[in-house]
N, C-alpha and C positions, 0 to 999 in steps of 0.2 A: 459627652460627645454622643452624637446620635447613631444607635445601632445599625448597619448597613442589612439592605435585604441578603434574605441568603441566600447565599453562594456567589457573594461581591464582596469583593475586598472592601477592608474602611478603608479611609481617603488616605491616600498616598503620602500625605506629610505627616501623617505617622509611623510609616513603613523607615524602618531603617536598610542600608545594602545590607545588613546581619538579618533583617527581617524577609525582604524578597528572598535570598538566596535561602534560609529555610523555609518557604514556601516552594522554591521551586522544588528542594530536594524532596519534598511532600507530592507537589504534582508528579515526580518521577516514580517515586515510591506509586501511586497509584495507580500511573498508567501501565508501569510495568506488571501490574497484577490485573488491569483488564484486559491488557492483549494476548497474556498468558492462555485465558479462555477464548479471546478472541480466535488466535491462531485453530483451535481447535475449530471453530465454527467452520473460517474460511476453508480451512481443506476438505467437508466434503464435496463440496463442486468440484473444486480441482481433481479430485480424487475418481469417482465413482459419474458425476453429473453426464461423460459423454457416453457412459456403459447404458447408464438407464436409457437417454436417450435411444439408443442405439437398440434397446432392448422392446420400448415401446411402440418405437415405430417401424422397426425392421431393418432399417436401412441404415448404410454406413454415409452416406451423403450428411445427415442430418447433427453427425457425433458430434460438431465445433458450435449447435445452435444453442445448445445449454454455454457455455464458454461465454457465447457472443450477449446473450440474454440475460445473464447475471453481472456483466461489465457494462451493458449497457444501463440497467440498472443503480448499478453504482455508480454511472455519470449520472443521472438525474440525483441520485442521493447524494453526493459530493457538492454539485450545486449549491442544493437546499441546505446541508448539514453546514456548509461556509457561510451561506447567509446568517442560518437561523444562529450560527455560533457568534459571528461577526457582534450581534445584538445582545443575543441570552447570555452569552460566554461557552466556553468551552464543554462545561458541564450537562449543559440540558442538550446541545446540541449532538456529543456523539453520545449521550443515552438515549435519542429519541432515535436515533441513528441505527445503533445495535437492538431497539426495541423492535422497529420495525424488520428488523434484516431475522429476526427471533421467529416474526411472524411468517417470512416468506421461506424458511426452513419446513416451518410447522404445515404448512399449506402442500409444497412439497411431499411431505409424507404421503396429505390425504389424499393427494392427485394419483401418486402410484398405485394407495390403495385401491383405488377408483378407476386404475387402468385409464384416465383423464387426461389427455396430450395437452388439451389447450391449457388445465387449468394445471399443468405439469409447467408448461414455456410459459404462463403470466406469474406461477410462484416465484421461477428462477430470479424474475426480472425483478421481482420486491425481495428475494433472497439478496440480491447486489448491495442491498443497502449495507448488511451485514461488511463485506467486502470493503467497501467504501470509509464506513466508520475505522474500521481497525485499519485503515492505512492515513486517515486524518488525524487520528490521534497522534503520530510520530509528531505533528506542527504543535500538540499542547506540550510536547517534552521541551520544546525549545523554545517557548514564550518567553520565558523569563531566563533562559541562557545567555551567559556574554557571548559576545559576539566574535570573540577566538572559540565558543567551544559549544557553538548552536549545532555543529555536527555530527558532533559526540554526544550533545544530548537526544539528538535526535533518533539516533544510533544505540542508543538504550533502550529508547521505547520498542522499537523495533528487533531488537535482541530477546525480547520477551515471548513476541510472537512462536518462537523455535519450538517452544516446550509444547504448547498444544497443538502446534500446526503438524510437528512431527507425529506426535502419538495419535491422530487422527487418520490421518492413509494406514496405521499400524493398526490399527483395531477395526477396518473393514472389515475382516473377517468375524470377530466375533460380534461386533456389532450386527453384522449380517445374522449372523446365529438371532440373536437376539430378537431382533426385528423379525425373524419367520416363528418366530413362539409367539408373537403375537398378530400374525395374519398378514404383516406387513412384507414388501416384496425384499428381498434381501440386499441391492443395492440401493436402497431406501434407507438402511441402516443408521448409515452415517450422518443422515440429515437429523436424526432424531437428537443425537449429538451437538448438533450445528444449532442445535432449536435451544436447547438448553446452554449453551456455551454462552452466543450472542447473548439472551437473555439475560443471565450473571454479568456478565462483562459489563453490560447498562445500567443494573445495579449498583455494582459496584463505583462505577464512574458518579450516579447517582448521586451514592450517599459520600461518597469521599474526596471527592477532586473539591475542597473548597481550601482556602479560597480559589476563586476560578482563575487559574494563571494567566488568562487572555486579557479579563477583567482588573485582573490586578497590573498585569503590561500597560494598560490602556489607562489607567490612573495612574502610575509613573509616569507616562509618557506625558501626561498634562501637568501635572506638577513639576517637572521638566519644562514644559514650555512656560511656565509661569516663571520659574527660578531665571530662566535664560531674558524674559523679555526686561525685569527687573534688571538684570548685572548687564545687558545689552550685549549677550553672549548667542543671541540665535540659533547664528551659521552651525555654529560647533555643537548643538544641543539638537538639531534636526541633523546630523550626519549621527550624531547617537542613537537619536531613536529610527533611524532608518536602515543600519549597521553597513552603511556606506560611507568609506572615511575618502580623505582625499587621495585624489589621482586613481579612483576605482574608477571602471568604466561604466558607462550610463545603464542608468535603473533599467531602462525598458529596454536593454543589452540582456541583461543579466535576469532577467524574469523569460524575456523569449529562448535565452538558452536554457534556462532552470527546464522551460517544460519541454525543450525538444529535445533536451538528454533521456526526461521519463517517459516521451510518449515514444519515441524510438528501441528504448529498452522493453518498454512494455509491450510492443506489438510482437517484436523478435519474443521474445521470453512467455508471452501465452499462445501464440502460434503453435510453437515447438510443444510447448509443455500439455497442450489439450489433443493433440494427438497422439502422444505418447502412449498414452494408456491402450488405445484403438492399435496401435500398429504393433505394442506385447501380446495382446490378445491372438492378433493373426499370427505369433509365433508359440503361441500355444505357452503364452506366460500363466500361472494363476492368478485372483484378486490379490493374494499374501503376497505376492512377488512385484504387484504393480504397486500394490499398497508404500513396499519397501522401496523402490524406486521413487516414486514421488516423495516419501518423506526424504531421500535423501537430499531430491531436490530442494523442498523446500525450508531443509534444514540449513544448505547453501544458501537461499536467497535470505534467512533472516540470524543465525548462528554469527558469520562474519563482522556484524553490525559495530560493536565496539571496535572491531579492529581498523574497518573501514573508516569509521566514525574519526577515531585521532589522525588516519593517515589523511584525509581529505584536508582537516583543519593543518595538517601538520604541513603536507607537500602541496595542498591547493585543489581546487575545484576543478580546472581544466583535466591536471596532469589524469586523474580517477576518471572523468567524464570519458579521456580517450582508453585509461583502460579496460573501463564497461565495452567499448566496442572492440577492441582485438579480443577479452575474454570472450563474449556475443559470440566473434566469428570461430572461435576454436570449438566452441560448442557444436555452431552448425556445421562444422564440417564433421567431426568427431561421429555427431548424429546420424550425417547423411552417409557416411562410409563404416558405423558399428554393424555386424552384421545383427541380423532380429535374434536370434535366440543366443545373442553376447551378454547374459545382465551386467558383467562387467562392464563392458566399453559402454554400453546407455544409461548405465547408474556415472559416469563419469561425465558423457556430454551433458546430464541433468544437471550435474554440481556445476558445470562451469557454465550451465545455463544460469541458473540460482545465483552464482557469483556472480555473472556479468551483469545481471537484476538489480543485485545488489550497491555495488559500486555507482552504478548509472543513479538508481533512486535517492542513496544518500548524499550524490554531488550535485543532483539537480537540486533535493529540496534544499541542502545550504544555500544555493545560487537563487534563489527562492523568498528563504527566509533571511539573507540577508538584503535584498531588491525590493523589500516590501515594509513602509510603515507601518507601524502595531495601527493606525488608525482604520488602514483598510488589509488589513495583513489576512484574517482568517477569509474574506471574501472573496480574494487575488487567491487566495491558495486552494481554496474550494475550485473556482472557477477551471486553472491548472491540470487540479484531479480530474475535472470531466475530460479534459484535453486525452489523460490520461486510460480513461475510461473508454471511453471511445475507441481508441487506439486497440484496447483490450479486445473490444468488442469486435470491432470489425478483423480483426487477428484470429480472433477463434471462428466466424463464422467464416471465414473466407479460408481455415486450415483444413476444413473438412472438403470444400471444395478443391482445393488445392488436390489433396490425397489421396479425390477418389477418383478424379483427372490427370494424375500423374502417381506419384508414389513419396513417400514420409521422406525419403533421401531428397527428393527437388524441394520440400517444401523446409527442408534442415537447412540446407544450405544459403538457399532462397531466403532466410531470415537471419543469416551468419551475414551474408553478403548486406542487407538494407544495413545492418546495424553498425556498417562501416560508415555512413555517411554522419555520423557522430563527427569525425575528426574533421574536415571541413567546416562544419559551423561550429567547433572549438576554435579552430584555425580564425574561423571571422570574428571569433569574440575577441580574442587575445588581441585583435589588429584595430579594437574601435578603440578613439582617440578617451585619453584623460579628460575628467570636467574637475573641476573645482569643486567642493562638498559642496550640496544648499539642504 
């Protein structure tokens, strides 16, 4: 038999279902150890990105443009990373992914050092890729998932993020230390972090994600259609490989609610969460003390994951979809009525910020990855992420303006309140008619 290039599965009619399923547990195994480092990457933006801002250019207007520039970012890098993965496989696409996101951490630095604004807002925005990659990775956990438990795996990848994204806001401070022993500005710290984190994480994905679970999806999925055109079993073999069985509601139902759950959670959930940091500051919080707030947030947005993960597959995509938005709104109100110098009551609207993140991201991507053939699956779901991205983006730059034309309370509640319109376009899903598989 001829050796397959590598990081392509051999041809599928050697694959036994004992072969796939220890490959997937392989691909888990792996990505769980990239987002590990990942997590650490993505939290110094969240962390430290509106301080510097705010540090470099004076003003507080400006605190949500790092926010808005690193999501915007990672919508062009989502794009690209779904394409080039759709082709390459999973493998080459989120290591080119976190390489480049390695690079715009590293740029970052030199911009601070350099006292450099412009080439401070063009790092952020190649920084994004970083961002990007470790949240596309959650779709290679669930390639080769059955299709009761693509939630749950997808809810593992993402559970992995905790460990670095938490210890990352937690070592501001001596990061900071660090960073000013070598000339570098002290909320620049973290990125140094971020540079080296991404970097491993692409590595790793590099040498070990084989075979590549997309690649290997996408050759079952054709030796399936071969088997099915033989036994004249079609119908039943294209609702397998599309994880749309009968009387589910239409594909392109369930793909437009898949992203309007995450682009709704994600504007409410970086809104809030990027002016966070800016509005402890004015109550005379320290970095240790924002550091710990954030991690707790986003120890809620990706700790939960397993648990969320079974409950989705377990009780359904809707029922979690509506409870991302009451979680959403108990946050922003929480947020908008804590007072500033409470770290209790705003380490708590962040958890059910983080939470309400959470639930939202892993019911949409189910709704998602079950609405999309492995043919054009990683393209469709890239495509999503920029939906998502965007969302991010325009969320953090419009939080800063919010803030400094009103106050962190309108802009809390103000994103408690959108995230309620979730339940209405759940309401529309639930009411579109049955089709018959095809």
């Amino acid at each position: 038999m001829t050796t397959p290039p590598a990081g392509r599965t051999s041809p599928a009619a050697a694959l036994t279902p004992t072969d796939v399923a220890a490959i997937h547990r392989r691909t888990l195994t792996t990505v769980v150890a990239s987002q590990m480092l990942g997590g650490a990457g993505l939290a110094a933006g969240v962390t430290v990105g509106a301080l510097l801002a705010q540090d470099m250019l004076g003003t507080e207007s400006v605190a949500g443009l790092p926010s808005g520039l690193f999501t915007l970012g990672s919508a062009v890098a989502a794009f690209t990373v779904g394409r080039y993965s759709q082709v390459a496989g999973r493998r080459r696409g989120l290591a080119a992914g976190f390489a480049v996101g390695a690079l715009g951490a590293t740029a970052i630095v030199v911009a601070a050092v350099l006292n450099n604004p412009v080439l401070f807002f063009f790092s952020l925005f190649i920084y994004g890729a970083g961002t990007a990659t470790n949240l596309q990775a959650r779709y290679a956990g669930a390639d080769l998932a059955p299709a009761s438990q693509r939630a749950t795996a997808a809810s593992l990848a993402m559970v992995a993020t905790t460990f670095g994204a938490v210890a990352g806001p937690n070592l501001v401070q001596p990061l900071g230390d660090l960073a000013e022993q070598f000339g570098i500005p002290r909320l620049a710290g973290p990125f140094l972090l971020a540079a080296v984190a991404y970097g491993l994480a692409g590595v790793v994905l590099f040498i070990f994600l084989r075979p590549d679970p997309l690649l290997t999806a996408q050759a079952c999925a054709a030796e399936e259609e071969v088997v099915a055109t033989r036994s004249d079993a079609a119908t039943s073999v294209a609702a397998t490989r599309s994880g749309v069985r009968s009387g589910a509601p239409r594909v392109a139902s369930g793909v437009l609610l898949g992203a309007t759950v995450m682009v709704l959670t994600q504007v409410t959930m970086v809104a809030i969460m990027t002016m966070t940091p800016v509005h402890m500051r004015h109550h005379h919080h320290d970095l240790s003390q924002i550091g710990l707030v954030i991690g707790f947030h986003i120890a809620a947005m990706f700790l939960p994951s397993p648990v969320t993960g079974r409950l989705v597959d377990r009780i359904g995509r809707l029922p979690m979809a509506v409870a991302a938005a009451l979680t959403l709104l108990a946050a922003g109100v929480l947020g908008a009525l804590a007072p500033g110098d409470s770290m209790v009551l705003i380490s708590l609207a962040l958890i059910l910020l983080g939470l309400g993140w959470n639930f939202g991201l892993i019911s949409g991507t189910a709704l998602i990855v079950d609405s999309t053939p492995v043919s054009t699956r990683a393209r469709t779901q890239g495509s999503v992420d920029v939906l998502i991205a965007l969302a991010g983006a325009g969320g953090g730059v419009m939080s800063g303006v919010i803030v400094g034309a009103s106050s962190f309370s309108v802009l809390a509640l103000g994103g408690g309140i959108l995230s309620l319109a979730l339940i209405p376009v759940a309401v529309w899903y639930a009411a579109q008619p049955a089709h018959p598989t095809h």
